[in-house]
DRENPA-896660 format. One line per field, with one value per residue (C-alpha): residue in three letters; x, y, z; residue number from 1. Coordinates in nm, 2 decimals, padded with zeros to 4 digits, always signed. Example, Ala and Ser with C-alpha at 12.3 -4.5 7.8 and 13.67 -1.06 7.14 Angstrom:
2
residuo	(ALA | SER)
X	(+01.23 | +01.37)
Y	(-00.45 | -00.11)
Z	(+00.78 | +00.71)
num	(1 | 2)
// end
This chain:
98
residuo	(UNK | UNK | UNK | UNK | UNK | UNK | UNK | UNK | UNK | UNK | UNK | UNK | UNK | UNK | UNK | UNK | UNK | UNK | UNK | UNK | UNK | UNK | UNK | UNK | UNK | UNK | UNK | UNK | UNK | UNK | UNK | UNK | UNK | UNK | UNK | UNK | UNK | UNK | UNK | UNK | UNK | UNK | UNK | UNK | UNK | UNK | UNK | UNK | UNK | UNK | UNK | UNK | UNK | UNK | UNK | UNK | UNK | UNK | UNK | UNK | UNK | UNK | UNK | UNK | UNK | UNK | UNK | UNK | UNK | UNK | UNK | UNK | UNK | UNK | UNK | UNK | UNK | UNK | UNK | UNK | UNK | UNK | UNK | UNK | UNK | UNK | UNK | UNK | UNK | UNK | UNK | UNK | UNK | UNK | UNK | UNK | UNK | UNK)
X	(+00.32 | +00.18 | +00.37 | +00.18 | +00.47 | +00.24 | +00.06 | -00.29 | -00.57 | -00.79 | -01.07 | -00.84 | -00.63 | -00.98 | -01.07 | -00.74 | -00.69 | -01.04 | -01.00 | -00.65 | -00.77 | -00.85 | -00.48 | -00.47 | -00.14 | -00.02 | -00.02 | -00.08 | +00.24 | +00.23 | -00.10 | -00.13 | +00.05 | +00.24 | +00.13 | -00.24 | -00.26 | -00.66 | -00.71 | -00.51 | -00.72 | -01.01 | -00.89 | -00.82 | -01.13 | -01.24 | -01.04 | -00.98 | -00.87 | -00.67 | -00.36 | -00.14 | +00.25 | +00.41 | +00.74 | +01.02 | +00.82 | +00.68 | +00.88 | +00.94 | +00.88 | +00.56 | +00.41 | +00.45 | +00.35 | +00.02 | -00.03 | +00.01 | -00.27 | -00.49 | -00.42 | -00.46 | -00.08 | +00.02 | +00.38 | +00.67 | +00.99 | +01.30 | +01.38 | +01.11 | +01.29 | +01.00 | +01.08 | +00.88 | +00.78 | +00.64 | +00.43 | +00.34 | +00.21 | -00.03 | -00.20 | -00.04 | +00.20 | +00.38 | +00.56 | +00.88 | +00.92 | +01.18)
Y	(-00.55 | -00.22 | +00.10 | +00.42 | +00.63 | +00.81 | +00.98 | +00.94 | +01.13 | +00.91 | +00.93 | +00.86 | +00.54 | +00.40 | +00.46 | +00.31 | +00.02 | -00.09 | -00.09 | -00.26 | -00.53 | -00.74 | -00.77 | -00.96 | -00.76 | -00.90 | -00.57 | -00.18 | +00.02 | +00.32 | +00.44 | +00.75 | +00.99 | +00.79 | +01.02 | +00.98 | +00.71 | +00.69 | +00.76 | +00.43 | +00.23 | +00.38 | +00.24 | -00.07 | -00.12 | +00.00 | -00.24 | -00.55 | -00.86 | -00.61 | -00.53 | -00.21 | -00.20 | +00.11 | +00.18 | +00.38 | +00.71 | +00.63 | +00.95 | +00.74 | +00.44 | +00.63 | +00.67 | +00.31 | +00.19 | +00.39 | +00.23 | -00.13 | +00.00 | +00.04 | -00.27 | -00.14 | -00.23 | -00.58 | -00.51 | -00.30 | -00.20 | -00.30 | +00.03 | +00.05 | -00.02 | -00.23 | -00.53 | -00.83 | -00.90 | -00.53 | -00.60 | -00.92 | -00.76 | -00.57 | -00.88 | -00.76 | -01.02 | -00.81 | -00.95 | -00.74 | -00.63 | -00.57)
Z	(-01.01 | -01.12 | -00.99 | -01.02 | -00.85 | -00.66 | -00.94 | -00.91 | -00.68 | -00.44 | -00.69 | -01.01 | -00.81 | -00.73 | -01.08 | -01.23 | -00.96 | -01.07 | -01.47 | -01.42 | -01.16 | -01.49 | -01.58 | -01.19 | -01.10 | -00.80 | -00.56 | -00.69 | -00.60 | -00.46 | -00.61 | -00.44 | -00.22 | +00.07 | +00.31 | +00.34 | +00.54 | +00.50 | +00.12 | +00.11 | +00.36 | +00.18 | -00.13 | -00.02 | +00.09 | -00.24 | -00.46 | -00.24 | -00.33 | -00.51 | -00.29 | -00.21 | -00.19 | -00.07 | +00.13 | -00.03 | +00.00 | +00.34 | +00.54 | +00.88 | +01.07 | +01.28 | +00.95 | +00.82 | +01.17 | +01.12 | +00.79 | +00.95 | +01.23 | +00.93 | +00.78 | +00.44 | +00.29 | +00.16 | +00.05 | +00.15 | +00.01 | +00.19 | +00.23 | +00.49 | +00.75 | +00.96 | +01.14 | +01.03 | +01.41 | +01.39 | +01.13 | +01.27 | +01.59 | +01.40 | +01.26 | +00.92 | +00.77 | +00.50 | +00.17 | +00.03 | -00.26 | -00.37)
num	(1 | 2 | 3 | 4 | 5 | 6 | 7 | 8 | 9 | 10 | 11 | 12 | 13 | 14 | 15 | 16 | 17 | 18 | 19 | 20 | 21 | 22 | 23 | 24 | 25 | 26 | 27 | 28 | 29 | 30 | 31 | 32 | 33 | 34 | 35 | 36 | 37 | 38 | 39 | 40 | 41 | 42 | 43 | 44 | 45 | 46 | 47 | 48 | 49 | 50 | 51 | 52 | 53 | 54 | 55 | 56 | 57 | 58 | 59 | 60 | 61 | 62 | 63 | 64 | 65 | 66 | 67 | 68 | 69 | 70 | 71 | 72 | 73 | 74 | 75 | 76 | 77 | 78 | 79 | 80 | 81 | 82 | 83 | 84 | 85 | 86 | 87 | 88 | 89 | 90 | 91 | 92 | 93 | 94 | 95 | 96 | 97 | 98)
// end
């Protein structure tokens, strides 16, 4: 596990996912800022198999549901309070971390 604490831009977390993807980490946390939503499934897309935790910054529940909509997280922090069976509805089996 890498965590970036939320300190890169889009461009530089696409940059810096991609240059540290040879160390294999096993999810990127919190590369970005937790709340936009679709730089992260953007980057995703960008870095897959390369996966994205995030959770302890996310501001609310409607905000982590909207990340689970776009399928982009892996990983969440326990102290995202989302059910398992809400993640599960949205095709999105999620690890903890922890």
């Amino acid at each position: 596990m890498l965590d970036a604490n939320q300190q890169w831009s889009l461009p530089a977390a696409a940059i810096a996912c991609k240059e540290l993807a040879s160390m294999q980490p096993y999810w990127i946390d919190e590369p970005t800022h937790p709340d936009d939503i679709l730089g992260h499934r953007q980057l995703a897309a960008e870095i897959a198999p390369l996966r994205i935790a995030l959770g302890e910054h996310v501001p609310n529940r409607v905000v982590f549901k909207n990340y689970l909509k776009t399928g982009c997280v892996s990983f969440r922090s326990r102290i995202a309070r989302v059910s398992e069976d809400s993640a599960n509805s949205y095709g999105q089996p999620l690890g903890t971390k922890i």
